[in-house]
C-alpha positions, 0 to 999 in steps of 0.5 A, spaced: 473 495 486 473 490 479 471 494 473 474 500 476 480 502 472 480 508 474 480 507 480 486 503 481 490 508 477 489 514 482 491 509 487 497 507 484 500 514 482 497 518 487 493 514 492 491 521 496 486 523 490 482 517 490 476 516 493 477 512 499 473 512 507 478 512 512 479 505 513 482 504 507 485 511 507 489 510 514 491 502 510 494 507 505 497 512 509 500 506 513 504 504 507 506 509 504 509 511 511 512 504 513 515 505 506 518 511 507 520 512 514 521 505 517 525 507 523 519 513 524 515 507 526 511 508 533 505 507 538 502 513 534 502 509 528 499 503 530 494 508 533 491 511 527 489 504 524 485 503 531 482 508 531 478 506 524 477 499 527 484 495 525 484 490 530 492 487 532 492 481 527 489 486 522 495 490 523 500 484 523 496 483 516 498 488 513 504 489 515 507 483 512 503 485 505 507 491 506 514 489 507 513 483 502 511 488 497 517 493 499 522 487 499 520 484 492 520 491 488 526 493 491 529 485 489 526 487 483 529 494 482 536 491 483 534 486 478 532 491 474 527 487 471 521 490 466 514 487 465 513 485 459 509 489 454 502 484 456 503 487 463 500 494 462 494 492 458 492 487 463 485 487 467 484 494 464 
């Protein structure tokens, strides 16, 4: 959604109080639960993204965002890098 501030920041600090449909919804929960409990990961995991339409190469797609993403906040936390001040005015 370009234009919409908002939005993106329900998404970043609470993504369950913005207004999703369910296919964006499932994508989210999907995140957050790879995120938080890997090794949780099963067949049910996988249905839930089926049921609201992701095929398998989708889901791969989504995987690799997700796992790309936790492996540079963690390098970045490890690195303790901070954006600089430019960052958190940007696009907003």
């Amino acid at each position: 959604m370009v234009g919409a501030p908002v939005w993106v920041d329900q998404l970043i600090h609470n993504y369950r109080e913005a207004k999703l449909n369910d296919k964006q919804r499932a994508l989210c929960d999907y995140a957050y639960f790879i995120t938080t409990r890997p090794k949780e990961f099963d067949e049910e995991q996988l249905e839930k993204l089926r049921a609201v339409g992701f095929n398998d190469h989708e889901i791969m797609e989504a995987a690799f965002v997700a796992g790309f993403f936790n492996y540079t906040n963690r390098w970045a936390n490890t690195c303790m890098a901070m954006p600089n001040p430019a960052h958190y005015s940007h696009n907003r």
